[in-house]
C-alpha positions as CSV (number, residue, x, y, z in Angstrom):
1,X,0.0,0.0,0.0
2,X,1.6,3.0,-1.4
3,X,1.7,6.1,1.4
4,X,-0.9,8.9,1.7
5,X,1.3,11.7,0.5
6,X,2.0,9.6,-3.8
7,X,-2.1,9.5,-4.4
8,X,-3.9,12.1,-6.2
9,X,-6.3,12.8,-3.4
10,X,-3.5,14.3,-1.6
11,X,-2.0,16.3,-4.0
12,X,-5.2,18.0,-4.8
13,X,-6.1,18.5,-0.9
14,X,-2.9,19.9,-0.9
15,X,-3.1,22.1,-3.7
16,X,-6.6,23.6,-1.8
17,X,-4.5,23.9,1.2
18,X,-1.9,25.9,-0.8
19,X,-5.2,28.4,-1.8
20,X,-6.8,28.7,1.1
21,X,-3.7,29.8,2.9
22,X,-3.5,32.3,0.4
23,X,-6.9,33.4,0.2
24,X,-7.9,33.4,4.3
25,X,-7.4,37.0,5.1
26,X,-10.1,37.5,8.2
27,X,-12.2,36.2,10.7
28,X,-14.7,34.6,8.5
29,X,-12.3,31.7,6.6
30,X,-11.6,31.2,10.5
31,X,-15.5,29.4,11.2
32,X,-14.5,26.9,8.5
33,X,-10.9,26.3,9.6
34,X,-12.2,26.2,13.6
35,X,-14.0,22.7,13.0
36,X,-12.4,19.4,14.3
37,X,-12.1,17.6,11.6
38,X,-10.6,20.6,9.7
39,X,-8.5,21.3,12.7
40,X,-7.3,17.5,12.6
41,X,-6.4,17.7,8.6
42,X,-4.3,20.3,9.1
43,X,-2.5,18.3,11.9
44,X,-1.9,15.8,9.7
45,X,-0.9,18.0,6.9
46,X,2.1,19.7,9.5
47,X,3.3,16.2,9.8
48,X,4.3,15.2,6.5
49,X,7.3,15.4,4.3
50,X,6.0,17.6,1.8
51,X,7.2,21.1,2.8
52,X,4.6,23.0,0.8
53,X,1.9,21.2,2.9
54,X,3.7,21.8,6.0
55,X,4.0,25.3,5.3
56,X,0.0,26.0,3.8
57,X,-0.4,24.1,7.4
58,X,1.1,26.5,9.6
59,X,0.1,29.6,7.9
60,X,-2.9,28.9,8.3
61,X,-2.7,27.6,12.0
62,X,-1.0,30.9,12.9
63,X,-4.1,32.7,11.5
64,X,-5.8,30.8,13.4
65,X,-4.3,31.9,16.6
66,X,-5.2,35.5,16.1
67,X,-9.0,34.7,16.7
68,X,-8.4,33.7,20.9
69,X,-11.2,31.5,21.6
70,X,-9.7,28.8,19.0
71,X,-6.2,28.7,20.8
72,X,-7.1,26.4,23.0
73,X,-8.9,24.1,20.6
74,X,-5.7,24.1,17.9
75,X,-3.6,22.8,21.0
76,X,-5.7,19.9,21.9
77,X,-5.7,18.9,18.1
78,X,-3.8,15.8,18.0
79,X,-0.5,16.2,15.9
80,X,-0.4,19.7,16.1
81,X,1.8,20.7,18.6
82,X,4.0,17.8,17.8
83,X,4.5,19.5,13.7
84,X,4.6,22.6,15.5
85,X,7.9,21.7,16.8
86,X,9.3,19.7,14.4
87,X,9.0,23.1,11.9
88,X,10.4,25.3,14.8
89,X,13.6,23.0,14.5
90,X,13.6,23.4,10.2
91,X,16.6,25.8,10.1
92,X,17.2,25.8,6.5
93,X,13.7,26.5,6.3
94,X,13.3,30.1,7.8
95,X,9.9,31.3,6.6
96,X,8.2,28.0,8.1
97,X,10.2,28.3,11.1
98,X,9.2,31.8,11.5
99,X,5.8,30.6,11.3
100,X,5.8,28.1,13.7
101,X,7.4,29.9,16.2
102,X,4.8,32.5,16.0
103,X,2.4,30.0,16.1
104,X,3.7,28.3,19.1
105,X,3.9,31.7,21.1
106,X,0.7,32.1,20.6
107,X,-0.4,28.8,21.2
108,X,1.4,29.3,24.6
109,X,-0.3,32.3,25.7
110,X,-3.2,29.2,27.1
111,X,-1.7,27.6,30.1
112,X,-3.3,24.5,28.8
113,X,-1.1,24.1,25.8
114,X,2.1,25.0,27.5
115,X,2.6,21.5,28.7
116,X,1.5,20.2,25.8
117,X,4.2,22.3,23.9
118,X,6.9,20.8,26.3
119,X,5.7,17.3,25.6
120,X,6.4,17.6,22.0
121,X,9.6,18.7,22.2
């Protein structure tokens, strides 16, 4: 059984991904991106090996954190914290690790997702 990231399905969720990080400019994309399962995707997506989908993944995450009640919610998402710091420690990738770290600041800020920070690394 061939991974995940070589079928077509992929590649065109990612290619959306790619979009919506580069269309989500306010509050509104955030509804849609604020449901578990959406939430959960983008977990998954921060834990590949593609960096394109691990970047679309944590720009969109960090927009994420600028609306406070989903802070919380993002930490508790399984695999996200964990990509989180995996991208933090990407030095040859400075934009994404840029990212991240903003991301996990923010993430921080909730004394709930502080341990879960130091957990994953």
């Amino acid at each position: 059984r061939e991974p995940i990231e070589n079928t077509d399905a992929f590649e065109i969720c990612e290619e959306a991904l790619n979009l919506l990080a580069s269309l989500s400019k306010h509050e509104d994309s955030m509804a849609i991106l604020s449901q578990p399962e959406i939430l959960l995707a983008l977990g998954r997506y921060l834990n590949t090996k593609r960096m394109g989908s691990r970047l679309s993944a944590i720009t969109l995450l960090e927009k994420c954190c600028a609306v406070e009640r989903m802070i919380v919610e993002i930490g508790s998402t399984p695999g996200v914290m964990e990509g989180i710091v995996k991208l933090v420690a990407e030095e040859d990738q400075p934009r994404a690790q840029k990212c991240a770290i903003k991301t996990l600041m923010a993430l921080c800020l909730a004394d709930e997702n502080r341990a879960k920070a130091v957990s994953a690394g």
